[in-house]
N, C-alpha and C positions, 0 to 999 in steps of 0.2 A: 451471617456466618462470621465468626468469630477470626478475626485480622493473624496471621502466624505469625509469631513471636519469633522472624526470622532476621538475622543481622545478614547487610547483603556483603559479597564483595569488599576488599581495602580497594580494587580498582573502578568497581562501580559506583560505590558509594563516594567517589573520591568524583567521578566525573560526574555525580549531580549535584554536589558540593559546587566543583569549576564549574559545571556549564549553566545551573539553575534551573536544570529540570525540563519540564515541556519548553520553555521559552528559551530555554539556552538549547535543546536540543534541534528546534527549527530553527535559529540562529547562524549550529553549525554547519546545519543543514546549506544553509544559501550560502555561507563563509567559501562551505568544500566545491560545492556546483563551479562557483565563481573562480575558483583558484581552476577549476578543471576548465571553463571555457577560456579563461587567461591563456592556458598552457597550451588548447587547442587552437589556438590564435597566435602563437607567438614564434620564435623560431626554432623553437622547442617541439613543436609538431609533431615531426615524424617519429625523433626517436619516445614522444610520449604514447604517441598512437603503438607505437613497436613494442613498449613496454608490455602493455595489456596484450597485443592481438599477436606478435609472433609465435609461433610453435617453441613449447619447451622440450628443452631438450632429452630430460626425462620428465618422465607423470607415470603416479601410482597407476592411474586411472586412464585408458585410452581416448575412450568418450573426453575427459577435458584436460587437451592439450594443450592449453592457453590460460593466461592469468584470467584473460578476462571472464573464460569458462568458468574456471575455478569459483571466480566471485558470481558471478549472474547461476548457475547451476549446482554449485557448491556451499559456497556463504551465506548465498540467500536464502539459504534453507531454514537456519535460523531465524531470521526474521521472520517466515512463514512460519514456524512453529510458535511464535511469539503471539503472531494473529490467531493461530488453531486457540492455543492456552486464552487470552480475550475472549475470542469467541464465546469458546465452551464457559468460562466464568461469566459474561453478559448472560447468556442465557439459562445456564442453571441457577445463578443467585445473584442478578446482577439486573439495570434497568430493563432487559428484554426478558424476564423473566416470565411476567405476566402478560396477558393478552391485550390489555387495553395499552399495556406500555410500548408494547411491539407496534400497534397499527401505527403512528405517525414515522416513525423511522423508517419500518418496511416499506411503504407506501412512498416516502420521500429517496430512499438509497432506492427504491425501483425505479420509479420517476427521474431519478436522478442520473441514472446508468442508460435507461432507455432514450431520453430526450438530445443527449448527447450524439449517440448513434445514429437516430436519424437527422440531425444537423449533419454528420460527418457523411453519411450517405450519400445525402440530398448534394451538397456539396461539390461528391466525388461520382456522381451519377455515372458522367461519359467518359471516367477512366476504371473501365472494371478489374485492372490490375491490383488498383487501389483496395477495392471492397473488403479485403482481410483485415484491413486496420480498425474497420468501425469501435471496435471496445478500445483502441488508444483516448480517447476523451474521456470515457466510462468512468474512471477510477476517481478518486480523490486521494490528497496525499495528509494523512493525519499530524502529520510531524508538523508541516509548513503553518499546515490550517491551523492548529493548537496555539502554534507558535503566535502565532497572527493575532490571534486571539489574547493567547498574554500577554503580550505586548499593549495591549490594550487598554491592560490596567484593572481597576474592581469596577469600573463604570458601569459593565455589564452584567446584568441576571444571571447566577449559575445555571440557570435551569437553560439558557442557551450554550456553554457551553458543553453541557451533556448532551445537548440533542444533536452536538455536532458529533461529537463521541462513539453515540448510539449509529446514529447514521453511517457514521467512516467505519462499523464495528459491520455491520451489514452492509456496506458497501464493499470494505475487503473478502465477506464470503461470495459474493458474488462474482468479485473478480475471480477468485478460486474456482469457483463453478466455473467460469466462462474458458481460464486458462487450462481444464483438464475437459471441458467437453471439446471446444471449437479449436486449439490450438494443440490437436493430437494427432500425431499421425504414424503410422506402419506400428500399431502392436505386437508386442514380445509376449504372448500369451504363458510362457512358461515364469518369464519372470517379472510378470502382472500376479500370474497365481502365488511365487516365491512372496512377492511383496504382500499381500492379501496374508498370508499364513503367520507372517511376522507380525501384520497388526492388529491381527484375532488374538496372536500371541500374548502382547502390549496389555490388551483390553483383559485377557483371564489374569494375567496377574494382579491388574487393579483388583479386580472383582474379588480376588484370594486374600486379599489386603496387601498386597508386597506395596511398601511404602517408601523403597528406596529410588534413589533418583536417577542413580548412575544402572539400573537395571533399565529406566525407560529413555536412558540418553542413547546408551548402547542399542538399543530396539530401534531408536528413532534413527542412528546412523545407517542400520541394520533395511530397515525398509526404506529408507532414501536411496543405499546403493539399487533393490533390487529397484524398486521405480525409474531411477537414472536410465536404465536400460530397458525398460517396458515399452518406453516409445511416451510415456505420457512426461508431462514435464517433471523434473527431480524434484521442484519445491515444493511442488502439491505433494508429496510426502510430508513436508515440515508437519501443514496444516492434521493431517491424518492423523502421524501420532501422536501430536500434539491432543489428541481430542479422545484417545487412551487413557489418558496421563488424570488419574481420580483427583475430584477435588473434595470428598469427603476428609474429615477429622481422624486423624490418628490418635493415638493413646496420650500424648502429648498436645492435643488439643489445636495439632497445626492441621492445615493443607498441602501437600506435596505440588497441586495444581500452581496456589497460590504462592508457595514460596518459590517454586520455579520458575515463575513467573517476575517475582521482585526482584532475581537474579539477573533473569534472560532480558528484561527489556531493558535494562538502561546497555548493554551491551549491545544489543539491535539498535538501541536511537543512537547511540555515540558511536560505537564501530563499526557494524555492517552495514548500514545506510548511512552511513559519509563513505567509505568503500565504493559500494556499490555508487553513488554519484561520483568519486574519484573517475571511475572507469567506466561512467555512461555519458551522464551531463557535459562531457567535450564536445562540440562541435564546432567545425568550421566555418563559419561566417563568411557565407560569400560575396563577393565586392559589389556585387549587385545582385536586388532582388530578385528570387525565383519568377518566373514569368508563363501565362499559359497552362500547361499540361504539369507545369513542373511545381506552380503556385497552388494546385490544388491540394496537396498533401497535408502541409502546415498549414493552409487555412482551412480547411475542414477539421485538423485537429483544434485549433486554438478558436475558430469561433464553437465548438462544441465543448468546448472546458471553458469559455466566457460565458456565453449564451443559453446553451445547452443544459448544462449543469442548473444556471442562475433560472432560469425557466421551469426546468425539468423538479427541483426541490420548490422554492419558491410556489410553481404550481400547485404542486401534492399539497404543501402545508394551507396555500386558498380552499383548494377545494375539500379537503377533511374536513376545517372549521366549518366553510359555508356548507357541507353536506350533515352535518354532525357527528359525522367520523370521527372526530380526534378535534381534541385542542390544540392550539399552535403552543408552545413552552411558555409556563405560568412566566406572568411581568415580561415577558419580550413584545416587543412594537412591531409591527409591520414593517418601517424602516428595519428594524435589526434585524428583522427575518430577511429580506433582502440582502443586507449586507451578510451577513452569514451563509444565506444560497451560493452568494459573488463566491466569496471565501473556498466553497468547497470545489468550486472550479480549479484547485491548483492540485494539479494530479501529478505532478512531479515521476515521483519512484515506480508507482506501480507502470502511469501512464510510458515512463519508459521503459520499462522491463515486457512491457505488452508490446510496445512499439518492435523490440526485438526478438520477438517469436514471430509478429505478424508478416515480418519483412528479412526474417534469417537469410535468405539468400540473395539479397539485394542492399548491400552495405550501403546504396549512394540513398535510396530508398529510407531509411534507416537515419540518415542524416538531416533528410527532410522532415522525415517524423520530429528529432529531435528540434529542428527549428520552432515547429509549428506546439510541441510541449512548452519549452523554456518559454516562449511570445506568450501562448494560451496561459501556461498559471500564472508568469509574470503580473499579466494584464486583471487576470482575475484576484490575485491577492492584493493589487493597489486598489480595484474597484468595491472589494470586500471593506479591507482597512477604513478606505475616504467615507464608503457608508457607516462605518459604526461608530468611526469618530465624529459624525457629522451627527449621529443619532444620541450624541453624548452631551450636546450640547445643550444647554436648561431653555427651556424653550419659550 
């Protein structure tokens, strides 16, 4: 499909200039985390923590009372509509378009989501308070990962970093699936149907040719309120109408899918997921380790985004080859498939935005989770890294 002749943004265009793109975007990724665990560490604390989580004192919106609503219920919606538009372009015209290109990523984002879970199980067996959290491991975070990766340098095969690509592109629909079946609860049946009506709406107008953009931002606002209030989570709206949004050729020879997309994502990697880690990645460091009943949370997260993960892809890509399923990614080694598994262990953003559905009413809960995120991909992006610099070496 022919690239749209789309100019982005003076401000997006401007922050992949500053920041360099994938590698500047997981950059600021860790910059902004670190600046929020500083803050949540320091004696700045409370009124940081107060910032996000006190009651405003007006909102348009009752449901989100708080900044931090705003951003986790609100802002993220964009970023999930960033993933729908990926998606739907991976799979209409994009590496998962065909069958044989599908098997190794599907098979490795399943494995990869599933082996986690049951580490964090196993784990968390005799505290069954715990069991809601099994998908906090699950995720990967594509920003950090990418990041990781270019930083790297040309050392490595492109065809490795697509398969990480492909994989984090199916790895985010699954989170999606996961976060509208298992983390839903007390249905708004009326306005489930509202929402539903707007994005049958979305999808005829594609189909009519309507090629404007602000017809499907306003749609997408349109069904994200009525979802907000469904009982299912707001953001899984983004991904829905995002997946409306036609990515056929206009008379002009562009894509409406594709230029929305040149637009929306450098605003998702640079704005709303630095945001969104502003107002997650704080936590409080306590002076001494968790112990017991209390040590199980973070380490059933963090050995399931080390271990889990590194196991769970790593596996899938043995056994495709040794079964004749799929080829492992043309010129990659076995060390770099390793290192690359390690890699997708850093579940960052999703993994904490999962951690806060699974534990909403247990804020201390919540803090655990985030210990045991920040340790887990920490651990997995220096173990990824050490492998493919090590696999870079002339032998």
């Amino acid at each position: 499909m022919t690239k749209p002749r789309h100019r982005l943004s003076h401000f997006t265009a401007a922050a992949v200039r500053l920041f360099g793109g994938e590698a500047g975007a997981g950059l600021l990724l860790i910059s902004v985390a670190l600046i929020a665990l500083v803050l949540a560490n320091s004696p700045w604390a409370t009124p940081w923590h107060d910032l996000f989580h006190h009651l405003l004192p007006i909102t348009p919106i009752g449901r989100l009372n708080s900044l931090h609503a705003w951003i986790n219920d609100g802002l993220m919606a964009v970023f999930f509509f960033v993933v729908g538009l990926e998606i739907k372009r991976e799979v209409l015209d994009g590496e998962l378009s065909q069958a044989e290109q599908r098997r190794l990523p599907v098979l490795a984002a399943a494995l990869g989501m599933a082996v986690p879970a049951l580490v964090y199980l196993l784990v968390t067996r005799e505290v069954p308070s715990l069991r809601a959290g099994w998908a906090i491991p699950a995720a990967t975070d594509i920003a950090f990962a990418v990041g990781v990766i270019a930083l790297l340098g040309k050392g490595l095969p492109p065809s490795l970093r697509l398969f990480l690509l492909t994989v984090a592109i199916v790895d985010d629909l699954g989170a999606v699936i996961i976060i509208a079946v298992f983390y839903t609860a007390g249905l708004q049946l009326g306005w489930l149907a509202a929402g539903a009506f707007v994005l049958a709406a979305m999808a005829a107008l594609g189909r009519c040719g309507v090629r404007n953009g602000w017809a499907f931002a306003v749609g997408a606002v349109l069904a994200w309120f009525c979802v907000l209030h469904s009982g299912i989570h707001a953001t899984v709206a983004g991904v829905l109408a995002a997946l409306t949004v036609p990515i056929g050729l206009d008379r002009r020879g562009e894509s409406l899918l594709l230029r929305m997309e040149h637009v929306l994502a450098p605003i998702s990697a640079f704005v709303v997921v630095p945001i969104f880690a502003l107002a997650n990645a704080g936590v409080a460091i306590p002076r001494a380790l968790p112990h017991g009943a209390a040590l199980l949370l973070p380490l059933g997260i963090g050995l399931g985004l080390l271990g889990g993960k590194t196991i769970g892809i790593f596996g899938a890509v043995w056994l495709a080859e040794r079964s004749g399923f799929a080829k492992r990614p043309a010129g990659a080694t076995w060390l770099q498939m390793l290192g690359l598994a390690a890699l997708c262990g850093i579940g960052f953003t999703m993994s904490l935005f999962i951690a806060g559905l699974a534990f909403a009413a247990s804020p201390a809960l919540i803090e655990d989770a985030k210990l045991g995120v920040l340790g887990g991909s920490l651990l997995a992006g220096l173990a990824g890294y050490a492998v493919l610099r090590w696999s870079q070496r002339p032998a």
